[in-house]
C-alpha positions as CSV (number, residue, x, y, z in Angstrom):
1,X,14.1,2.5,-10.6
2,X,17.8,2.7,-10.0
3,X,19.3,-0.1,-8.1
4,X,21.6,0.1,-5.2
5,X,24.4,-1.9,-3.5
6,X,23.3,-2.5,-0.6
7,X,22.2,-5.6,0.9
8,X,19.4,-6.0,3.2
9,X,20.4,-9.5,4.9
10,X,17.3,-12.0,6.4
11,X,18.3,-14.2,9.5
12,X,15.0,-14.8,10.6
13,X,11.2,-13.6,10.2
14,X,11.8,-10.6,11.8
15,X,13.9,-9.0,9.7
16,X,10.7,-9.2,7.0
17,X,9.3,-5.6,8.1
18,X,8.3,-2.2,6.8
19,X,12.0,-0.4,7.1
20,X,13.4,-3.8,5.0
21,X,10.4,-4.0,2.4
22,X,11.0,0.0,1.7
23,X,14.6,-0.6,1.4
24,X,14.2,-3.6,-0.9
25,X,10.9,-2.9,-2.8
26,X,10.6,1.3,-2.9
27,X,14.8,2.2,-2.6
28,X,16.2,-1.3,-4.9
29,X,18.4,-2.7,-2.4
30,X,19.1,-6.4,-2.7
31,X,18.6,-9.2,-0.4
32,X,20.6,-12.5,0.9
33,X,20.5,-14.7,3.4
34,X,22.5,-15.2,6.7
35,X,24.5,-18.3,6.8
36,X,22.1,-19.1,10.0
37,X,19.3,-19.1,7.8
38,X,21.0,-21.1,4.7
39,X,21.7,-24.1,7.4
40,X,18.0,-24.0,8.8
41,X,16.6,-24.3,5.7
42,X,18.9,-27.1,4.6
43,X,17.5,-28.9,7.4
44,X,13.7,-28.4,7.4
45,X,14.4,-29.4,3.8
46,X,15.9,-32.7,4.7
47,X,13.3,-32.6,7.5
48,X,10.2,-32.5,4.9
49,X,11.1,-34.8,3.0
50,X,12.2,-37.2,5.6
51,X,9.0,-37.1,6.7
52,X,7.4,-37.7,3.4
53,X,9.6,-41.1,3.1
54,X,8.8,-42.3,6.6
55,X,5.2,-41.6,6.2
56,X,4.2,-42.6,2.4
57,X,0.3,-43.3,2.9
58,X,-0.3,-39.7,4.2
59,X,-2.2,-37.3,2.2
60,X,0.2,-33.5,1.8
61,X,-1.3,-32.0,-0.6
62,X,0.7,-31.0,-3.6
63,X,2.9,-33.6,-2.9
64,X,1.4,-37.2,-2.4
65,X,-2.1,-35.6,-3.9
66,X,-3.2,-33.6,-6.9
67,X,-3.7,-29.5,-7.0
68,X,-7.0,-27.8,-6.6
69,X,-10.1,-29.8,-7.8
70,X,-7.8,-32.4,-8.0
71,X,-6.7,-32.8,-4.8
72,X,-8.9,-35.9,-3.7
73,X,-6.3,-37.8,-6.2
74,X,-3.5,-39.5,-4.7
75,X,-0.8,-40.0,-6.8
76,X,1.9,-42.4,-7.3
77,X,5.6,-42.5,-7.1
78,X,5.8,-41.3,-11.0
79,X,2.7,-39.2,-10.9
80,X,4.2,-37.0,-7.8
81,X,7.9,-36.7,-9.7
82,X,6.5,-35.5,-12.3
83,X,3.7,-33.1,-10.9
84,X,7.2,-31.7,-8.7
85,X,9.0,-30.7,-11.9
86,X,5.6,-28.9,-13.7
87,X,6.3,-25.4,-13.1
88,X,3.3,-23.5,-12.4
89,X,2.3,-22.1,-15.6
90,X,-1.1,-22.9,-16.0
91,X,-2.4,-20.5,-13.2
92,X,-0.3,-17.5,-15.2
93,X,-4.2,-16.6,-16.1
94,X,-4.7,-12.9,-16.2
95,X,-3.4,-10.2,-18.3
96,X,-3.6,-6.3,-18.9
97,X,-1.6,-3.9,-17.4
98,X,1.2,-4.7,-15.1
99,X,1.6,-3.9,-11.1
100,X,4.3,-1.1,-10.7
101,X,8.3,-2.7,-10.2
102,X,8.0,-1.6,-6.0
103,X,5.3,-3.3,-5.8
104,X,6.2,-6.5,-7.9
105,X,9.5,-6.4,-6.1
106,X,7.9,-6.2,-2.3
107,X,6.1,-9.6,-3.7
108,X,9.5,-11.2,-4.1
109,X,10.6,-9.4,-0.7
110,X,7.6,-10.5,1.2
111,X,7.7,-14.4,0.0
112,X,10.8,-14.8,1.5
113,X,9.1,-15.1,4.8
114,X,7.9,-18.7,4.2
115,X,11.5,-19.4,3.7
116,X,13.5,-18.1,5.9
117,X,12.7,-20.3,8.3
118,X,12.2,-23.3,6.8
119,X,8.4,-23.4,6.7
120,X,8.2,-24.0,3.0
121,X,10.7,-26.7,3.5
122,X,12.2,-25.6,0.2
123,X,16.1,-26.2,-1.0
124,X,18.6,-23.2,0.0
125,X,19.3,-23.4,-3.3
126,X,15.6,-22.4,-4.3
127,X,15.3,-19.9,-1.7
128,X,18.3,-17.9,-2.7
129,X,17.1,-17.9,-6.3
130,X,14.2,-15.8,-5.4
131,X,16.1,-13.8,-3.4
132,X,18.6,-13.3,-6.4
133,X,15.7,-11.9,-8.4
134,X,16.4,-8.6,-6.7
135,X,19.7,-8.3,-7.6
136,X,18.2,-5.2,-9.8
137,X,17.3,-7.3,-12.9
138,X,13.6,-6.6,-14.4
139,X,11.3,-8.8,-12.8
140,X,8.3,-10.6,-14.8
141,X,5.7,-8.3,-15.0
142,X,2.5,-9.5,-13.5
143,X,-0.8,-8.1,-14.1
144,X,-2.6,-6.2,-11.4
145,X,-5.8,-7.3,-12.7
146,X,-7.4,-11.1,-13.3
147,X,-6.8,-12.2,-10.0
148,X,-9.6,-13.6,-8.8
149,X,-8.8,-16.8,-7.6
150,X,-8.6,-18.5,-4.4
151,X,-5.3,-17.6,-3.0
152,X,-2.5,-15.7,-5.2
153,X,-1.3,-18.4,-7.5
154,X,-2.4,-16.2,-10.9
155,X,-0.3,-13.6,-9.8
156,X,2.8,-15.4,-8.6
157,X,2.3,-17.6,-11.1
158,X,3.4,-14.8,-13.6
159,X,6.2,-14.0,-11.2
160,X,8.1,-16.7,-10.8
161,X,7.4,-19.2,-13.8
162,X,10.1,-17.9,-15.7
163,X,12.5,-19.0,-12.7
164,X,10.6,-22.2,-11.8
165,X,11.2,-23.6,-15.9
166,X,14.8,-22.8,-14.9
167,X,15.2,-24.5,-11.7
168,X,14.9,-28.1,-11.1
169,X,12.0,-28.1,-8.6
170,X,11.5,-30.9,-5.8
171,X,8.2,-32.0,-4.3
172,X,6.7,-29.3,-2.8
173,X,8.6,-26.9,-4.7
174,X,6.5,-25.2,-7.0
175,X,3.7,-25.1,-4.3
176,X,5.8,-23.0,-2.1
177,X,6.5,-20.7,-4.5
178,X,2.8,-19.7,-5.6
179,X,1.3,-20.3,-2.5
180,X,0.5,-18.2,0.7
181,X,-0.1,-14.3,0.5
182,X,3.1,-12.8,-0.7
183,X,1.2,-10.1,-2.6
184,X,-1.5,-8.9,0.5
185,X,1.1,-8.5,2.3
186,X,3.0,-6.4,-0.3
187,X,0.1,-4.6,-1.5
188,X,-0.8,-3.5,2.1
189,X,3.1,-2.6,2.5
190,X,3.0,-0.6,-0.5
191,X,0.2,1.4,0.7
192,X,1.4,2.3,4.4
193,X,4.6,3.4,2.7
194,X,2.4,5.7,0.3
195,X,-0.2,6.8,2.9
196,X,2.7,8.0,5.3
197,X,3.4,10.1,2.9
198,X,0.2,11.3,1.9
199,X,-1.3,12.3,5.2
200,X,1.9,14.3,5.7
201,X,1.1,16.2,2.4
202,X,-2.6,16.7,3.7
203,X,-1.7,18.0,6.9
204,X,0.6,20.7,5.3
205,X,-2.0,21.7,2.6
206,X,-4.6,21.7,5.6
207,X,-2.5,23.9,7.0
208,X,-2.2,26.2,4.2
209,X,-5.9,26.6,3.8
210,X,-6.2,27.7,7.6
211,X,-3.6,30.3,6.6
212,X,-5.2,30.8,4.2
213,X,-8.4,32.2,5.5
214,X,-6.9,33.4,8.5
215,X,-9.2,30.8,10.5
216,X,-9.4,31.1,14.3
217,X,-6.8,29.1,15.7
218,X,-9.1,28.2,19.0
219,X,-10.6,25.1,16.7
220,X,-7.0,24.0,16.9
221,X,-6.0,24.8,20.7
222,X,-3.8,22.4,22.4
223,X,-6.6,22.2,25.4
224,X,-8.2,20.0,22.8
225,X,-5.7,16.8,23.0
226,X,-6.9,16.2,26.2
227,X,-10.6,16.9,25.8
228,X,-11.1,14.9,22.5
229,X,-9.6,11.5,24.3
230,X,-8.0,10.6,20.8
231,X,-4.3,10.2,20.2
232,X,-5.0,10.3,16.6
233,X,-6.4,13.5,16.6
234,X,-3.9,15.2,19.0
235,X,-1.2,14.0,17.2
236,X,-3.1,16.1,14.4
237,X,-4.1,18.5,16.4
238,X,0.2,18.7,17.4
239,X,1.4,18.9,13.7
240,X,-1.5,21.4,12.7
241,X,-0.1,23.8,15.5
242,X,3.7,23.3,14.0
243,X,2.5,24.8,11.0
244,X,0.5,27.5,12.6
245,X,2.4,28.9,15.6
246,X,4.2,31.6,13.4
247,X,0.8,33.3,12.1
248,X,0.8,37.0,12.4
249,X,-1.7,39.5,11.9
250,X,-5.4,39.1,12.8
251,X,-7.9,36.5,12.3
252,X,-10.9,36.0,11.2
253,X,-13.9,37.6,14.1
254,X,-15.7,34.3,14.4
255,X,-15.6,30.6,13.9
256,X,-14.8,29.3,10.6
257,X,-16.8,27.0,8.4
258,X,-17.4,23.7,9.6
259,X,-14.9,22.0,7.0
260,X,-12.1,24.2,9.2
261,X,-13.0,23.0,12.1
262,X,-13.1,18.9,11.8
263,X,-10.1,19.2,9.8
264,X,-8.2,17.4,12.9
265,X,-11.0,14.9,13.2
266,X,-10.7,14.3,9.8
267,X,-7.0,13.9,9.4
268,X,-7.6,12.1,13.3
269,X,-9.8,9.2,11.3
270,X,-6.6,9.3,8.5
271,X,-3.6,8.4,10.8
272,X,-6.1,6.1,12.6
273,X,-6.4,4.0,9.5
274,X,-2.8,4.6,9.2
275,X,-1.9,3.1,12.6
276,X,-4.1,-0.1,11.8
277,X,-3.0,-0.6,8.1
278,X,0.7,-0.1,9.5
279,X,0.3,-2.7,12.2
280,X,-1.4,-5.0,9.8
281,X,1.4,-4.8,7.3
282,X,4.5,-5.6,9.7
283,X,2.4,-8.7,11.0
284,X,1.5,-9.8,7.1
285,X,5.2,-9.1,6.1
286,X,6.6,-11.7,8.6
287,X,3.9,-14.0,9.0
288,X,4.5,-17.8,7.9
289,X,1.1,-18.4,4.9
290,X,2.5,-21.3,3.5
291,X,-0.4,-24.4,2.0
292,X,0.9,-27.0,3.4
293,X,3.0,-25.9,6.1
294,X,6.0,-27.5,7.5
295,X,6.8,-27.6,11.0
296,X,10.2,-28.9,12.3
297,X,10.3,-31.8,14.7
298,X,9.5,-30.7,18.7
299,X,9.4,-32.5,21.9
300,X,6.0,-33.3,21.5
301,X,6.0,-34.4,17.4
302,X,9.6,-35.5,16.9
303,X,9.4,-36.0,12.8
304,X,7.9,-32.9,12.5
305,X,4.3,-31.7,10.9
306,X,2.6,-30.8,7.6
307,X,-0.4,-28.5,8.1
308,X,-3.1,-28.0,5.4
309,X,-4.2,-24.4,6.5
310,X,-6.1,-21.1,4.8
311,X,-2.7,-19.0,5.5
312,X,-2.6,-18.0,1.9
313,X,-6.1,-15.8,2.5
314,X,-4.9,-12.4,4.3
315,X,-8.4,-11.1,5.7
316,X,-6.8,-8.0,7.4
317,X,-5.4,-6.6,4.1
318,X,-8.5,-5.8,2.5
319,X,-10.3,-4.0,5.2
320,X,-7.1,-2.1,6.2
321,X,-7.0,-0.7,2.4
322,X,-10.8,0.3,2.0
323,X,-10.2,2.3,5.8
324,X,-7.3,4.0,3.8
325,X,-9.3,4.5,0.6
326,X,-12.4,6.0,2.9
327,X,-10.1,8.3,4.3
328,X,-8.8,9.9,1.5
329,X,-12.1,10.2,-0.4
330,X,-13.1,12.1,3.1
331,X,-10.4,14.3,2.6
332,X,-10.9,15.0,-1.0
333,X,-14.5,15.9,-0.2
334,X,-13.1,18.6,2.4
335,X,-10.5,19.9,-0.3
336,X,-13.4,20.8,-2.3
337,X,-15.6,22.6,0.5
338,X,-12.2,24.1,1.5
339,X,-11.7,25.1,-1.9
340,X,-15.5,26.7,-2.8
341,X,-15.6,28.6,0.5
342,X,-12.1,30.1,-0.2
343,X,-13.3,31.4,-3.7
344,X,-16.8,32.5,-1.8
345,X,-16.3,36.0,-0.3
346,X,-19.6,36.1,1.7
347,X,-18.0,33.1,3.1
348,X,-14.1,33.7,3.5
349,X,-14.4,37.2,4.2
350,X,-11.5,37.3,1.4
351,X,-11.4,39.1,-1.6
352,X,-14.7,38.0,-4.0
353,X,-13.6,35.1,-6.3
354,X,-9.8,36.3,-5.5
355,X,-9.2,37.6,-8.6
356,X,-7.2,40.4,-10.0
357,X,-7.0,41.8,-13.7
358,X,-9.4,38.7,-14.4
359,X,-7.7,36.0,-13.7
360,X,-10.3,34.3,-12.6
361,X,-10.1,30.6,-11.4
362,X,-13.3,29.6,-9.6
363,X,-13.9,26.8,-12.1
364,X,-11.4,24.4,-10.8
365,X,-13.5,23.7,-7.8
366,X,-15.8,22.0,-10.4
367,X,-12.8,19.5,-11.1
368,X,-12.5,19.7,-7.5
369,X,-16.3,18.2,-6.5
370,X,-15.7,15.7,-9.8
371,X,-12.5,14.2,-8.0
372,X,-14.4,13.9,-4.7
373,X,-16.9,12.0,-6.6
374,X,-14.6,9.8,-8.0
375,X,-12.8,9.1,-4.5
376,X,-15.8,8.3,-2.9
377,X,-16.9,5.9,-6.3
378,X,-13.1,4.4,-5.6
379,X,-13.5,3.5,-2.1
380,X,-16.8,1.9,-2.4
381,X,-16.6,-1.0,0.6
382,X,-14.9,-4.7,-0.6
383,X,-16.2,-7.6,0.1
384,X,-15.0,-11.9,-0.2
385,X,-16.1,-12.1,-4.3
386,X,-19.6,-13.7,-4.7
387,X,-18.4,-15.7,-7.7
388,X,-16.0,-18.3,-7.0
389,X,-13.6,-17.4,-9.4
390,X,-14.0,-20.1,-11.8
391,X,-15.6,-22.8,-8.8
392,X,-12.7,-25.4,-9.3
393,X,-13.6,-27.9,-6.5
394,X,-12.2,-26.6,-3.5
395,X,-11.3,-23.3,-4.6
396,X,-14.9,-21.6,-3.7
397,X,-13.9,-18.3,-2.6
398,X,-11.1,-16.1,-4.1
399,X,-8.9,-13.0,-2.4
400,X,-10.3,-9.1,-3.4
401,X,-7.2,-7.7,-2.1
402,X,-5.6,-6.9,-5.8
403,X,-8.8,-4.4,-5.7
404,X,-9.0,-3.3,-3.1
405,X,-5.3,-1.7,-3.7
406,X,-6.5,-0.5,-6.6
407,X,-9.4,1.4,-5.6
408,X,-7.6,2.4,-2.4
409,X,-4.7,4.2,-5.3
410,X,-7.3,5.2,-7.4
411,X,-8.8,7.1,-4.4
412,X,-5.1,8.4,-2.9
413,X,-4.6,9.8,-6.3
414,X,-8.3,11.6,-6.2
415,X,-7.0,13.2,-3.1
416,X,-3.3,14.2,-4.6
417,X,-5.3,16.4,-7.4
418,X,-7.8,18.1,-5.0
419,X,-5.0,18.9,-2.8
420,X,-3.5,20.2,-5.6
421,X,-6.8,22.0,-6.5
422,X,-7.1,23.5,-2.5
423,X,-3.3,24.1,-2.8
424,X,-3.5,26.8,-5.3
425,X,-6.5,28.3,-4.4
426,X,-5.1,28.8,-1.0
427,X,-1.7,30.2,-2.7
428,X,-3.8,32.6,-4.3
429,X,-5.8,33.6,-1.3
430,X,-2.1,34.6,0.6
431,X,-0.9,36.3,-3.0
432,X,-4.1,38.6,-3.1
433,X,-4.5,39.5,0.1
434,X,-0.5,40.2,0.2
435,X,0.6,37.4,3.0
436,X,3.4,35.2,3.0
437,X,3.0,31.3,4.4
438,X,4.2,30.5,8.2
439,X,7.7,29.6,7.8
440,X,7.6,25.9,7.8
441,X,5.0,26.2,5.2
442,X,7.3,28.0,2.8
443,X,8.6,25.0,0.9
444,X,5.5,23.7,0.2
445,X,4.1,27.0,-1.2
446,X,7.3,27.1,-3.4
447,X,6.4,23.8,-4.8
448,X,2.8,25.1,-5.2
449,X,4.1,28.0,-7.0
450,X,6.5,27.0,-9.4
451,X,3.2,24.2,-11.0
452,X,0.9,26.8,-10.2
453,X,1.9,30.5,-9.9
454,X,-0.3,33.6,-9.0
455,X,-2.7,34.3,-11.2
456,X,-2.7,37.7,-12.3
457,X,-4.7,37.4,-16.1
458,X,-6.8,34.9,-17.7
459,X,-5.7,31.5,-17.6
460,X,-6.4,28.2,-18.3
461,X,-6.1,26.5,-14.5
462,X,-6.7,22.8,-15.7
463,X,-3.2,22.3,-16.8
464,X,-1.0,23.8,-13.9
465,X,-3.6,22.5,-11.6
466,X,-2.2,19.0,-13.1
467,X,1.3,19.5,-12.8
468,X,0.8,20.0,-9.8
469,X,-1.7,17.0,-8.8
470,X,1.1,15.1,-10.7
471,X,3.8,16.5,-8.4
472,X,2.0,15.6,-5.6
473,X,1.7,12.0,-6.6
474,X,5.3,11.6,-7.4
475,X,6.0,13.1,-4.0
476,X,3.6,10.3,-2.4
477,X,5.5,7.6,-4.1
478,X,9.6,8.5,-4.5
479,X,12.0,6.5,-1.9
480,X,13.4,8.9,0.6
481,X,16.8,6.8,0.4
């Protein structure tokens, strides 16, 4: 990842959103804070631990108690100095391999929001250190598997121990920096910022493939947008006809397959779990999810408040990634059919098998029904963990978010290789029957071509076929800064 200038610069929670985490986490900009927010963290600091001193026979936890199973212990003076150095290196657990650097740094980006107003009560000082581990340095890696605890300390445990052994850490410190749900809120961001681009891949190879077999544009009509009662859908329906609207030459005599005609329902139930997973991330991103929480003094509590709370458990995240996940192993199942009725000339009305001189390439709709498969094994439903993760006291029920990225990637990439798959069939359907791509689909048939170009002899199509897939992929996750 190369690392720019540029400094993306937090006053206050809102400034923890989508456009700043792609800046910071997918295009390596760096962060700092105003001068606004260095003074209102110095005094929420000097607020919490005010409030501590005034109030010594309350229970914080963390602070005047132990961690975890051990939080019915209440410590002394000593015990809590002590516990406040400890940087948090027993919960750096898990191992294997790593999370990729955007999304590690949209961890670091998204923590910040506990801070930035003072709700972790942590030293300016502290809070600029983390920020500072953006500057474009590597960052620890951490593992994207092992994580099933109770909250997201075995991840940002890995993340910022090497910083907290440096730092000379106050009560509460250490807390603050392995509590709340930094990485749900990154791992959802990650995958808006992905999926964006994915459904706008889809819809072009879509697109292609109604080209392709010269399929009735009435499924596609703009009387439709009204009738279906979906903005989802007609926004489909709307980028399907941009493609389209410079067809020439006739079409096929009746209605296409069925896997032609929901395309816009399908691609509809996409940008729908889009929408959500987009309006789940920007409230995750600026949300406060500190354990405990600090509250400056009001009115009505004029030392201020600590709140024990469950903010470090982000129940949106999850849900939002499997309704991505479902929708892309949906998709990949209609790349398949897409791709077996273009090879099918009792079906497509195209040229039998669409070969020439024997280049025959039916067999990568084989790889193309195995991917499906494995999208649809990917995006299996996830659910709260019915182990506790170990059962320490307290901690009974641990986060499935770290898989439920996973299998919501694993099931995004499924899709990238059988739109590769449908991608070339379809460039071969246009190539035999002697058709060019509308206009605005040129580009993409360029791209398809220069992976994957017209068969004209026997070929091996696994390998292109993969170029290609992997072309995709990188197209899904490069920064457009």
């Amino acid at each position: 990842m190369g690392f720019l200038e540029v400094t993306v610069l937090l006053v206050s929670r809102a400034d923890l959103n989508l456009d700043n985490f792609e800046r910071v986490a997918w295009a390596g900009e760096a962060v700092s804070f105003d001068e606004t927010a260095k003074k209102r963290m110095a005094a929420c600091r000097l607020g919490f631990v005010g409030l501590i001193e005034k109030h010594p026979e309350a229970t914080v936890y963390g602070v005047t108690s132990g961690y975890g199973q051990h939080a019915h212990i209440k410590l002394s003076p000593d015990a809590r100095r002590a516990q406040a150095a400890r940087p948090p290196s027993a919960a750096a657990a898990s191992f294997g391999a790593a999370l990729p650097e955007r999304v590690t740094r949209g961890i670091v980006f998204a923590r910040l929001a506990n801070f930035v107003e003072g709700h972790a009560a942590v030293t300016p000082a502290l809070a600029e250190g983390v920020a500072g581990l953006l500057g474009g340095e590597p960052l620890p890696p951490v593992p994207a598997h092992g994580t099933h605890s109770a909250g997201e300390i075995v991840g940002l445990s890995h993340l910022f121990l090497p910083l907290a052994q440096r730092f000379g850490l106050g009560p509460k410190e250490s807390l603050s920096l392995v509590n709340g749900s930094p990485c749900a809120s990154a791992l959802i961001a990650d995958a808006v910022l992905a999926a964006r681009r994915r459904l706008g891949l889809a819809v072009k190879v879509f697109a292609l493939s109604i080209e392709a077999l010269r399929a009735p544009l009435e499924a596609y009509d703009q009387a439709l947008d009204e009738l279906w009662e979906d903005t989802h859908e007609a926004g489909i329906l709307r980028r399907l006809r941009a493609h389209l609207t410079e067809t020439t030459g006739e079409r096929r005599p009746y209605q296409a397959p069925v896997s032609w005609r929901i395309v816009p329902r399908v691609l509809g139930q996409a940008a729908r779990a889009l929408a959500q997973a987009e309006r789940i991330a920007e409230i995750s991103l600026k949300a406060v999810s500190d354990n405990p929480v600090y509250l400056p003094p009001s009115e009505e509590y004029p030392d201020g408040r600590i709140l024990s709370n469950g903010g470090y458990h982000n129940a949106k995240a999850y849900p939002a990634l499997d309704n991505l996940a479902a929708a892309w192993a949906d998709l990949a199942l209609l790349c398949d059919r897409h791709a077996t009725k273009l090879m099918d000339g009792r079906v497509s009305l195209l040229p039998d098998h669409l070969t020439t001189d024997g280049g025959y390439i039916g067999c990568l709709c084989f790889t193309a029904a195995d991917y499906a498969d494995q999208a649809r094994s990917a995006a299996q439903r996830t659910f709260l963990p019915a182990s506790e993760g170990g059962g320490f006291g307290q901690n009974d029920v641990a986060v499935p978010t770290f898989a439920a990225w996973r299998k919501e990637a694993e099931s995004g990439r499924c899709l990238d290789a059988n739109l590769a798959i449908l991608a070339a069939i379809a460039s071969q359907a246009l190539f035999i029957t002697e058709r060019d791509a509308p206009l605005s689909l040129r580009p993409l048939l360029a791209t398809v071509r220069a992976a994957f170009a017209p068969v004209v002899a026997p070929v091996a199509p696994g390998p292109p076929a993969g170029q290609l897939a992997k072309a995709f992929t990188s197209r899904v996750y490069a920064p457009e800064r």
